[in-house]
C-alpha positions in Angstrom: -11.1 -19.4 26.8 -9.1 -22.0 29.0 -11.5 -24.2 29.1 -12.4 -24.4 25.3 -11.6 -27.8 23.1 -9.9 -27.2 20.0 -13.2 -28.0 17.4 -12.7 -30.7 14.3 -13.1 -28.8 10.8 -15.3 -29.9 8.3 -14.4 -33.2 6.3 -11.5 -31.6 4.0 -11.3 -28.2 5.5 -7.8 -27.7 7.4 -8.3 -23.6 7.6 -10.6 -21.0 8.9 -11.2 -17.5 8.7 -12.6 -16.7 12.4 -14.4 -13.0 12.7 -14.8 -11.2 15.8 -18.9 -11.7 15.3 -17.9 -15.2 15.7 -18.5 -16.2 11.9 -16.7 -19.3 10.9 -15.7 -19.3 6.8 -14.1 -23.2 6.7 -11.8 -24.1 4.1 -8.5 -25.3 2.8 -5.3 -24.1 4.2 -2.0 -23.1 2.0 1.0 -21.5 2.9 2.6 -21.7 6.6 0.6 -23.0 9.7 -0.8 -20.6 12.3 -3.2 -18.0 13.0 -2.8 -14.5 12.2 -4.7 -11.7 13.2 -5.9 -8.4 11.4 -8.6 -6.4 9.2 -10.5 -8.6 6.5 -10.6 -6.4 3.6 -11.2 -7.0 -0.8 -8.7 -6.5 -3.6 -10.0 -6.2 -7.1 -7.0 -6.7 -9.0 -6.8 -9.8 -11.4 -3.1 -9.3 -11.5 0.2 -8.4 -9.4 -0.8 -10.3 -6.3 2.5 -11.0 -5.4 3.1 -6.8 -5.2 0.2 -6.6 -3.5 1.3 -9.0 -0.8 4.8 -7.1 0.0 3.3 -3.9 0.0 3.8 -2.3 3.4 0.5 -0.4 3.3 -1.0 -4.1 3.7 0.2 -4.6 7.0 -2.2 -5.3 9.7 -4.5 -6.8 7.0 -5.9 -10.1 5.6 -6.7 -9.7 1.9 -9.5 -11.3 0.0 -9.0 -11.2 -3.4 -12.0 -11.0 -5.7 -10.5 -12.9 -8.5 -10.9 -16.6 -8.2 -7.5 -17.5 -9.9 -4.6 -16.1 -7.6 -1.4 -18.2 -7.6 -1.4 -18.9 -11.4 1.8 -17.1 -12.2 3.6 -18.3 -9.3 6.7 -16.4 -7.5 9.7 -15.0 -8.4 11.8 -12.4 -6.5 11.9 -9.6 -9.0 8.3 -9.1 -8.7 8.2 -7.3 -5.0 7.6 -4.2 -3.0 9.5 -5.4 0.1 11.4 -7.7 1.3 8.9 -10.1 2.6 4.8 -10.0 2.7 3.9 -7.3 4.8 0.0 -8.7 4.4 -0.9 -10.8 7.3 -2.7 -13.5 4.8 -4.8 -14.0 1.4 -8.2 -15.6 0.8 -9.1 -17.0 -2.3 -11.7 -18.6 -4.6 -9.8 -21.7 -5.8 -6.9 -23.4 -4.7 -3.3 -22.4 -6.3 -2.6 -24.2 -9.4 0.5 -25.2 -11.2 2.4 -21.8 -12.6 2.1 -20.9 -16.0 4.5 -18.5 -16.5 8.0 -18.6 -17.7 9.4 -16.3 -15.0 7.8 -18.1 -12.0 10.9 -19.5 -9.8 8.5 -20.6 -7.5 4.9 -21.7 -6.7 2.9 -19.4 -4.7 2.1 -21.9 -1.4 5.8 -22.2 -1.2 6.7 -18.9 -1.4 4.5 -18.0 1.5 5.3 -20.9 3.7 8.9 -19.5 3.1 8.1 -16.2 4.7 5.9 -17.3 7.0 2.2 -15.9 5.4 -0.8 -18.3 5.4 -3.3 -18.8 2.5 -6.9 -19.7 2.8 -8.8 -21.5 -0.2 -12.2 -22.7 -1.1 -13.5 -19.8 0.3 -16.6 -17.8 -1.5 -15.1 -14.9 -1.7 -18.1 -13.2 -3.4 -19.9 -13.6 -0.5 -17.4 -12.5 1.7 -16.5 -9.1 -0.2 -20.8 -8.5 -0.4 -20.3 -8.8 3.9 -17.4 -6.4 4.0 -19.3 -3.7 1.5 -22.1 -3.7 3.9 -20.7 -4.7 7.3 -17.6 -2.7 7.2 -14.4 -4.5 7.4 -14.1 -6.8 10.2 -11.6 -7.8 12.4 -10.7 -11.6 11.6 -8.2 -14.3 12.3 -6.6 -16.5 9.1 -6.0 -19.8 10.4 -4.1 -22.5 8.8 -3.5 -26.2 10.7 -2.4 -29.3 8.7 -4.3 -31.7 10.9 -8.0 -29.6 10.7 -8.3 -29.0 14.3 -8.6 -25.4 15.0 -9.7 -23.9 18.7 -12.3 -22.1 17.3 -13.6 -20.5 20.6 -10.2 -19.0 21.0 -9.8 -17.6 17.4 -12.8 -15.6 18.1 -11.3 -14.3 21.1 -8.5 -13.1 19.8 -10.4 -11.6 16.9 -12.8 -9.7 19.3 -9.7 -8.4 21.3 -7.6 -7.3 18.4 -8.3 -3.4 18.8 -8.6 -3.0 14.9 -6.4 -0.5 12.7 -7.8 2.9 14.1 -5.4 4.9 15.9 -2.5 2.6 15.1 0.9 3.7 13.9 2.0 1.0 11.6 4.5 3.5 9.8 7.5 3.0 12.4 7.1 -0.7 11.8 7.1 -1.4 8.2 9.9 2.0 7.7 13.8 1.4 6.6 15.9 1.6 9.6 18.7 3.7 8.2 19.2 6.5 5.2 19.9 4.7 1.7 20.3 6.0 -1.9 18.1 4.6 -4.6 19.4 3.4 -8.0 16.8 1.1 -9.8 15.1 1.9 -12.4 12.0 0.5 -14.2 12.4 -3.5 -15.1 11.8 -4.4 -18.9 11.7 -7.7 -20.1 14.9 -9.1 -21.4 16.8 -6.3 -20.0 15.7 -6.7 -15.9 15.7 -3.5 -14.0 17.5 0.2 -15.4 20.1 1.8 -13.6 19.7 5.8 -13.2 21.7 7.9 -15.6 22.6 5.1 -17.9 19.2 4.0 -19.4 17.2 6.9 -19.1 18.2 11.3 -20.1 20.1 13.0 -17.3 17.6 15.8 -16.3 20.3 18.6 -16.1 20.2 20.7 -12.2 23.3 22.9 -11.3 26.3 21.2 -12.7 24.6 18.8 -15.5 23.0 16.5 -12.3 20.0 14.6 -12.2 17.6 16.2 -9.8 18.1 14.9 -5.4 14.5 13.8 -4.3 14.8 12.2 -0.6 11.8 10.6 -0.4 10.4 9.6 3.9 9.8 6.0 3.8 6.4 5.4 5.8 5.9 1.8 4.5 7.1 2.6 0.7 6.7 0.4 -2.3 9.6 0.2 -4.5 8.4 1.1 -8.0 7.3 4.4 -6.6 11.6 5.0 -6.4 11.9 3.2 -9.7 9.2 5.8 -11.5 10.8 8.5 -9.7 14.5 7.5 -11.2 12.2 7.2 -14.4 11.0 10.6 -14.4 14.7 11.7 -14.1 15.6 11.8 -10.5 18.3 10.6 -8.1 16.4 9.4 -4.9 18.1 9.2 -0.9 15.2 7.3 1.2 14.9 8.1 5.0 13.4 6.5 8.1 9.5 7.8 8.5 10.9 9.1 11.9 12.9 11.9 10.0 13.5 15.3 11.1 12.9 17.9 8.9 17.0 18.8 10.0 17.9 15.2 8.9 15.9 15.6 5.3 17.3 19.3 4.8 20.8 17.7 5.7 20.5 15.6 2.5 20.6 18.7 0.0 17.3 17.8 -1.4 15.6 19.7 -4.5 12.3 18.0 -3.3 10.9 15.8 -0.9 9.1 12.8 -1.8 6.0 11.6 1.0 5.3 7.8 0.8 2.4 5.4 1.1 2.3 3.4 3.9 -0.1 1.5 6.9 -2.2 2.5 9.7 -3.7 5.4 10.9 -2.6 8.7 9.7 -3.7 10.5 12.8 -1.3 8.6 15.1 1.5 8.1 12.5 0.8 12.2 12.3 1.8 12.6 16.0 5.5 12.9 14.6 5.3 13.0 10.6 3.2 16.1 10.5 5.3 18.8 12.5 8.1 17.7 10.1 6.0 18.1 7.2 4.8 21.2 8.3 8.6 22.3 8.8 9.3 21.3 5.1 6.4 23.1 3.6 8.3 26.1 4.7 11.2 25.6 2.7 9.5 26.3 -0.5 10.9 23.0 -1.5 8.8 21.1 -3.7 6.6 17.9 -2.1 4.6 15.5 -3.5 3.1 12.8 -1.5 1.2 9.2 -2.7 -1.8 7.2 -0.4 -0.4 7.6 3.6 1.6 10.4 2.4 -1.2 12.3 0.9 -3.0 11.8 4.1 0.3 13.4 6.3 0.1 16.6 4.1 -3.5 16.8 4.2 -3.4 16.7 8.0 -0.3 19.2 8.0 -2.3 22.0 6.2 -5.5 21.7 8.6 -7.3 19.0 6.7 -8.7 15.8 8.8 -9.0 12.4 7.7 -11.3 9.5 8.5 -11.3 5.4 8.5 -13.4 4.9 5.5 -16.3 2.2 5.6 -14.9 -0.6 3.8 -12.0 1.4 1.7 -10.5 1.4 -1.7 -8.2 -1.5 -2.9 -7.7 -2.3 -6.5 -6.1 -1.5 -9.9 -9.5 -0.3 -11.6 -10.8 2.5 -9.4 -11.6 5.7 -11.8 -10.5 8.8 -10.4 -11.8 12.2 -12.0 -9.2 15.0 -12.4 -11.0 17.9 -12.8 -8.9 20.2 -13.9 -10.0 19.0 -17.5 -12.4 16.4 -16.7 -10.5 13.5 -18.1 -10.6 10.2 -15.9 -7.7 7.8 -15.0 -8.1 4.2 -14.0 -5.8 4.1 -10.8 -4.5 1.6 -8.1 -6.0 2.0 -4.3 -5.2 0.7 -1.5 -6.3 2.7 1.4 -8.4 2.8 4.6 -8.5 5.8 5.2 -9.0 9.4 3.6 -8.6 12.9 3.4 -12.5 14.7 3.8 -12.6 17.1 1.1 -14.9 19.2 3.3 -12.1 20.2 5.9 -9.4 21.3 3.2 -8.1 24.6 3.8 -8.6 27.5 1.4 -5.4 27.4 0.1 -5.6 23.7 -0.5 -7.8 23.1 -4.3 -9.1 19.9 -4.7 -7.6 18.2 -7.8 -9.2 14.3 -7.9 -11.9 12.4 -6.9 -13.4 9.2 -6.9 -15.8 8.6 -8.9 -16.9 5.3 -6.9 -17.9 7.2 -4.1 -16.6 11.1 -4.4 -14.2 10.7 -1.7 -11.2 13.0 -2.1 -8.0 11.6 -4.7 -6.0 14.6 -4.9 -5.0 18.3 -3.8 -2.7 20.6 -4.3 -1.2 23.4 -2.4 -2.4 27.1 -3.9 0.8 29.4 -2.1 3.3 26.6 -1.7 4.8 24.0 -4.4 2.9 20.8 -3.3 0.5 18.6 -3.8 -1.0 14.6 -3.5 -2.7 11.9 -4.5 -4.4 9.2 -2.7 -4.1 7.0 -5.2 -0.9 4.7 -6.7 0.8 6.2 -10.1 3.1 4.0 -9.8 1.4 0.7 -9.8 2.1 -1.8 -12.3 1.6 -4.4 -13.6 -2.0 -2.4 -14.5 -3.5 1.1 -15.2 -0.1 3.4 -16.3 -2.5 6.7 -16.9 -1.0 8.6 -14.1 2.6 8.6 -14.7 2.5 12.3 -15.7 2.8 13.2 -12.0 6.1 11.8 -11.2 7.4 14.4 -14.4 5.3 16.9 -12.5 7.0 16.5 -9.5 10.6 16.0 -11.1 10.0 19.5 -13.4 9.3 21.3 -10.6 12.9 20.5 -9.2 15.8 22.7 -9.2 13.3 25.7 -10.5 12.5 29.4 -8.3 9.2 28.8 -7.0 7.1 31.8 -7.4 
């Protein structure tokens, strides 16, 4: 609005989170200066905020974290999935405290002003998440300005004209822009993080190799590479614009789908053909979050933006090949609907928050996926069992 004065903030407020309704949440700004646009959503996690932060499936988004003590640990640059923060922003309870950890290198408000990601405290983020469980998540705008003055009318604006994260491909954005071989392991304390074939069994292929997984990188996180090096594997990561040529060209004994942001109907537009092209080698293919969404669309299923989604390190999935129940890590906006699987697709998980489809696998082909995050740690480790899946189904005749 051209015409709009910027409007004073509170007495000790010097952010805002802006909505498209035209809700105003004052309070205290962190991190770098600006305004950022994107879809408010919740985390639940009480730990690993700094992973959550770099990991590409975040982008396009503004997280609210449920827990009210975020920044205690501080920052260091071990604990990442990416390079930078691919989240647009963070809300929080109560402002970022002094770290208490020995391995912090940094606080938290400085590590964000560094790459350029703006924090908002003092905000009641109990109240916020209740308005996002029964609104939906909204389209907002984090704003951060030293000096409190914030044009308010034009926040809204550009919260109303931000088209939201349906029908976005976010995938070619947040993607590796070349091929590249993986060789990180796990990190342990004291010992930082494992090199394949040195700290871990050689899982024996051909002539006495470690198994070739090339994993497409839609917006991956990289622990999902180090559990795959864990479970035994060597790992070559390609651009999420792949052909299926390109991945074949690589020698692979199985092909590794990744998580990633946006919609998977418009990242599909390209990603599925391809996937559809694999599924025909017989090779083996396993596929985590976006991934899990691409093969779902490439055997027939559809998927759908989800109401308010799933994002956080307690969410109990049900297996049901035996009943038991693992306590995962979400973070996803959208899903497969269990209603439009094919027949030769067997439904293998599902929440037991809301009974939204967590896993399926392929009947007359070797491949199947998960919406959740086996990877994820620190938290829940109770679904490490299918990276060894995946990596004992390499380098054997599929029936």
């Amino acid at each position: 609005m051209a015409d709009a004065k910027p409007m004073p903030a509170p007495e000790g407020a010097t952010g805002a989170l802006v909505l498209a309704s035209g809700e105003v949440l004052w309070g205290r700004g962190f991190g770098a200066e600006g305004a950022a646009v994107g879809e408010v959503c919740f985390h639940t996690a009480m730990t690993g905020y700094q992973e959550v932060m770099t990991d590409p499936s975040f982008a396009g988004q503004i997280i609210t974290f449920t827990f009210p003590h975020i920044g205690n640990v501080g920052a260091n640059e071990e604990d990442i999935e990416a390079d930078d923060p691919h989240a647009l922003g963070i809300i929080v309870r109560e402002d970022v405290t002094a770290p208490s950890s020995f391995r912090s290198t940094q606080r938290l408000e400085e590590w964000m002003k560094a790459h350029r990601r703006i924090g908002l405290a003092g905000i009641d983020t109990r109240a916020l998440t209740r308005r996002i469980r029964e609104g939906g998540a909204p389209n907002g705008v984090i704003a951060y300005s030293a000096d409190g003055v914030l044009d308010i009318p034009a926040l809204v604006e550009m919260a109303k004209a931000w088209p939201g994260l349906e029908g976005m491909d976010l995938a070619r954005d947040v993607t590796t822009e070349t091929h590249f071989g993986w060789g990180d392991g796990v990190w342990r304390l004291g010992a930082g993080y494992e090199v394949a074939g040195k700290s871990h069994e050689s899982h024996t292929i051909g002539e006495n190799r470690r198994p070739h997984v090339v994993a497409i990188d839609y917006g991956s996180k990289r622990n999902i590479f180090r559990n795959l090096i864990k479970a035994g594997a060597e790992v070559t990561v390609l651009p999420a614009t792949a052909t299926a040529d390109e991945v074949m060209a690589q020698a692979p004994d199985g092909i590794f789908l990744s998580n990633g942001p946006g919609d998977p109907a418009a990242t599909g537009d390209y990603a599925v053909p391809v996937i559809q092209e694999l599924l025909e080698t017989g090779k083996p293919i396993f596929g985590i979050c976006l991934g899990h969404q691409l093969l779902g669309l490439a055997v027939g299923a559809r998927t759908s933006k989800m109401f308010q989604g799933h994002r956080g390190a307690n969410h109990p999935v049900k297996r049901l090949a035996d009943g038991a129940v693992e306590i995962t890590s979400m973070n996803h906006g959208f899903a497969v609907l269990s209603e439009t699987l094919p027949a030769n697709a067997r439904e293998t998980h599902v929440s037991l928050f809301d009974g939204s489809n967590a896993g399926f696998e392929l009947t007359d082909k070797p491949a199947f996926s998960v919406q959740y995050h086996p990877e994820a740690s620190p938290g829940p480790q109770d679904s490490f069992y299918l990276f060894e899946r995946f990596v004992g189904m390499l380098g054997k005749k599929q029936q």
